[in-house]
Residue frames relative to the residue before (quaternion, step in Angstrom):
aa qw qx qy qz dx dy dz
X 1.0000 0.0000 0.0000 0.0000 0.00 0.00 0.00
X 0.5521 -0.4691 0.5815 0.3702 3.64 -1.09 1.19
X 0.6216 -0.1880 0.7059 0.2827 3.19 -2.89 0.18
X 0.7545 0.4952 -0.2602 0.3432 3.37 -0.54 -1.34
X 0.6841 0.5356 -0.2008 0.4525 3.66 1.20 -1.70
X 0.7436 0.4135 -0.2386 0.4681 3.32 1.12 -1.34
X 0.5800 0.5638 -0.3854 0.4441 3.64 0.78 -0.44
X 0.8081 0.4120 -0.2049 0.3678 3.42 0.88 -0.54
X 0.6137 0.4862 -0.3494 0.5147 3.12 1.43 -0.22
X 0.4855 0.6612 -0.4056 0.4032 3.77 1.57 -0.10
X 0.5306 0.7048 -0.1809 0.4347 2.82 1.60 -1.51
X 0.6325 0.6397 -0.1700 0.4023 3.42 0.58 -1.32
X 0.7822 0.4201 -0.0691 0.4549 3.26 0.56 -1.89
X 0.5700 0.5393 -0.4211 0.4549 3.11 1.08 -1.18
X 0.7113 0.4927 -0.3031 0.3992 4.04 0.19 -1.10
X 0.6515 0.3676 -0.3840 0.5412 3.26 0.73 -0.86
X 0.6486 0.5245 -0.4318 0.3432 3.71 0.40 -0.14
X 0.6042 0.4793 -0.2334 0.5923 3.89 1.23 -0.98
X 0.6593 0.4213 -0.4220 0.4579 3.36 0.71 -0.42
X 0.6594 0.5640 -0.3307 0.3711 3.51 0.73 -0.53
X 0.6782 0.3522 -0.2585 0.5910 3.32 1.36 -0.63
X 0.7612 -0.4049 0.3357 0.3795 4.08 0.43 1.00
X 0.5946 0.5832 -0.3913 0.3914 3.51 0.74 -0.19
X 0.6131 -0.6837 0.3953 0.0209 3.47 -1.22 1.36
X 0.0255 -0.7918 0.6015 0.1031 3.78 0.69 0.78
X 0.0607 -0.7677 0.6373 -0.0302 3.34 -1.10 1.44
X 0.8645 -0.1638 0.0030 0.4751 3.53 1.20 0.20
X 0.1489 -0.8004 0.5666 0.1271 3.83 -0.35 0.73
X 0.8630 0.1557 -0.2019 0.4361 3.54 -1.25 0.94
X 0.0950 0.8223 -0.5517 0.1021 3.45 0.57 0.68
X 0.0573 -0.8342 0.5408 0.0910 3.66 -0.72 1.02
X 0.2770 0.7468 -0.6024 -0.0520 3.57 -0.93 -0.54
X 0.6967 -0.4943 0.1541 0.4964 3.68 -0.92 0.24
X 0.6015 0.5774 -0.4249 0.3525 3.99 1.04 -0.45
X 0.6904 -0.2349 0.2724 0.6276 3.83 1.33 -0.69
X 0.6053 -0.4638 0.6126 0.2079 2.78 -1.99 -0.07
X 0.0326 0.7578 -0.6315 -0.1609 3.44 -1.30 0.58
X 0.4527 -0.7295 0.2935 0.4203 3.79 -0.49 1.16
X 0.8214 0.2427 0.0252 0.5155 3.85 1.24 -1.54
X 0.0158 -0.7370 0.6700 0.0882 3.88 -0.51 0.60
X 0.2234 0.8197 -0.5246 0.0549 3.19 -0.78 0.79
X 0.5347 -0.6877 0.4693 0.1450 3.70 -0.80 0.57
X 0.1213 0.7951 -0.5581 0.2040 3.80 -0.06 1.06
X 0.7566 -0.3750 -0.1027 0.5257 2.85 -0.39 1.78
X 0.8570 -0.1602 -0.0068 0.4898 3.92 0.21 -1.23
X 0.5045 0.5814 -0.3596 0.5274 3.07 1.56 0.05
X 0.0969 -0.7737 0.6117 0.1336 2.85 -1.91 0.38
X 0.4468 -0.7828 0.4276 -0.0687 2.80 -0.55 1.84
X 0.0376 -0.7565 0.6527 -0.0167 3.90 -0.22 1.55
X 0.0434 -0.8267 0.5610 -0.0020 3.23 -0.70 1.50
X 0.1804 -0.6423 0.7444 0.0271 3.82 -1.59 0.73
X 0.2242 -0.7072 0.6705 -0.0106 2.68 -1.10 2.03
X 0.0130 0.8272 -0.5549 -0.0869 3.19 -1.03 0.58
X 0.0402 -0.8070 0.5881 -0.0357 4.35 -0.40 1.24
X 0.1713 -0.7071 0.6843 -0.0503 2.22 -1.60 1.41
X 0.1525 -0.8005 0.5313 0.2318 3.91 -1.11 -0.10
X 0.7191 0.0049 -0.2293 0.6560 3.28 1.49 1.33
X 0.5202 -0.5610 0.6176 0.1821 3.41 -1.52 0.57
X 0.1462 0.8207 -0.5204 0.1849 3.54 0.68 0.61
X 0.7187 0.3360 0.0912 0.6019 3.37 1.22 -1.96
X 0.8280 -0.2355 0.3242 0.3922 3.28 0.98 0.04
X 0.4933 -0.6440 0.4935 0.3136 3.87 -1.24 0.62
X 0.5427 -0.5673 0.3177 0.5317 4.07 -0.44 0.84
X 0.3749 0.8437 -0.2668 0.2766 3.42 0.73 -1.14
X 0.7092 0.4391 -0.0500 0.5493 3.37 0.62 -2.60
X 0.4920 0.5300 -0.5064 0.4697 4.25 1.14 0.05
X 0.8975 0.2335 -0.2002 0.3160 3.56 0.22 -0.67
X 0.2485 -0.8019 0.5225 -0.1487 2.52 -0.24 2.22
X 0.8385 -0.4512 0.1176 0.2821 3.21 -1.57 0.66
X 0.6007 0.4751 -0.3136 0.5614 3.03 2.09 -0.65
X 0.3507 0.6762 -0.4063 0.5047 3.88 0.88 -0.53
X 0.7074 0.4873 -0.2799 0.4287 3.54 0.26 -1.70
X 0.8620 0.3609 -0.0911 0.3441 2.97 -0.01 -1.67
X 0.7214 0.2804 -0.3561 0.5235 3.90 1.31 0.62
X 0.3685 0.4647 -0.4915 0.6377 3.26 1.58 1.37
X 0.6360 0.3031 -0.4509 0.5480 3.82 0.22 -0.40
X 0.6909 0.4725 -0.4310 0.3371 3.92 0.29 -0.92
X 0.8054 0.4586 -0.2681 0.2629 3.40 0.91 -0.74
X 0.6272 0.5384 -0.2884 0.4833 2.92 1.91 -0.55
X 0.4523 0.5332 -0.4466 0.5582 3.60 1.36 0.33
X 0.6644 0.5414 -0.3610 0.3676 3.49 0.44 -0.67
X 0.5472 0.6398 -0.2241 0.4910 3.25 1.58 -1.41
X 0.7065 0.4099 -0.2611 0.5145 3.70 0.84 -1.43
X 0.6927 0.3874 -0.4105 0.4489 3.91 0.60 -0.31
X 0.6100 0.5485 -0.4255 0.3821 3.51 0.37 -0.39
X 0.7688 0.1851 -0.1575 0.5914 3.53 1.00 -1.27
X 0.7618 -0.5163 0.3137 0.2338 3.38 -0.01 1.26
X 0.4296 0.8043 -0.2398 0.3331 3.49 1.41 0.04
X 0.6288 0.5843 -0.4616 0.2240 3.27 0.66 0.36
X 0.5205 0.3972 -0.5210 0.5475 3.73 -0.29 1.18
X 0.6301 0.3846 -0.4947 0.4585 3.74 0.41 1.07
X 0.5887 -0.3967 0.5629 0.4235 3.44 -2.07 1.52
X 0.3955 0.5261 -0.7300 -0.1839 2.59 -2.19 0.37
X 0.4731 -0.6382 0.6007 0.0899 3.26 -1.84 0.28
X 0.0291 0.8769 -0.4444 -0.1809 2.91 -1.05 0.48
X 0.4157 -0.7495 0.4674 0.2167 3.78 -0.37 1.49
X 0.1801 -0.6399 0.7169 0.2102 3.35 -2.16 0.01
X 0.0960 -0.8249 0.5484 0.0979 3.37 -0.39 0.96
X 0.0751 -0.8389 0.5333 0.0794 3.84 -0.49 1.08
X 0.3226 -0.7428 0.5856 -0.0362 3.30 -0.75 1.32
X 0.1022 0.6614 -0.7378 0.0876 4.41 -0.41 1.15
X 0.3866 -0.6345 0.6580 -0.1225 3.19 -1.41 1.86
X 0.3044 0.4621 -0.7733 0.3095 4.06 -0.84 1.25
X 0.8952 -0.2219 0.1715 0.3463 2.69 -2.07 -0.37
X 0.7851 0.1779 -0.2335 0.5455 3.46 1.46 -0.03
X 0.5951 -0.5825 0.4153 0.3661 3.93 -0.94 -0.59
X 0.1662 0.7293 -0.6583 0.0846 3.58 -0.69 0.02
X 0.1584 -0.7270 0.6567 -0.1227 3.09 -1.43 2.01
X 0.0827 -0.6837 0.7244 0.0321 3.48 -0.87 1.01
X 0.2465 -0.6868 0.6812 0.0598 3.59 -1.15 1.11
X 0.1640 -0.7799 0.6033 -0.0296 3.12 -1.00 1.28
X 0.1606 0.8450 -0.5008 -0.0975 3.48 0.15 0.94
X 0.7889 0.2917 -0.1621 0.5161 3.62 -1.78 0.12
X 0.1306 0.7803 -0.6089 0.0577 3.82 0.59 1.20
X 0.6217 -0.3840 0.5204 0.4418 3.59 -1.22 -0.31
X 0.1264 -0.6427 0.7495 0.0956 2.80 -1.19 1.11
């Protein structure tokens, strides 16, 4: 399976997984010139800019150990962008890491409210 293949089927799960727990999908891939956010989603009042990250071993590391201070810091830029464009700026948000390990089965660890 492609990078591309596996990144997207994380992608995939990861929604069907937030969706399962009540959470509001309000937009997938968000782009602008600071980065990319993978999930925007809406949990109860918060909004909640999530970055999925799959792996199909721990060779290099837990998915998690990808989002690094720079990672961080064009997920906070973008999800501010996100809040100025849509008029948003008196709402909670958070921002989650959702880690996604691929074998013969699946296994999601929700990281919520990481360090920023």
């Amino acid at each position: 399976m492609k990078k591309i293949d596996i990144g997207k089927l994380g992608e995939n799960l990861a929604t069907k997984y937030i969706i399962s727990l009540g959470y509001k999908i309000l937009e997938r891939n968000f782009r602008c010139k600071f980065g990319e956010i993978d999930i925007i989603a809406k949990d109860k009042q918060e909004l909640v800019f999530i970055e999925v990250k799959t792996r199909t071993n721990t060779k290099f590391g837990n998915p998690a150990e990808a989002v690094n201070s720079i990672k961080k810091s064009h997920i906070l830029k973008t999800a501010k962008y996100y809040l100025y464009i849509h008029k948003l700026s008196n709402k909670r948000i958070r921002i989650d890491v959702i880690e996604i390990y691929l074998s013969n089965k699946y296994y999601i660890n929700h990281i919520k409210q990481i360090e920023i």
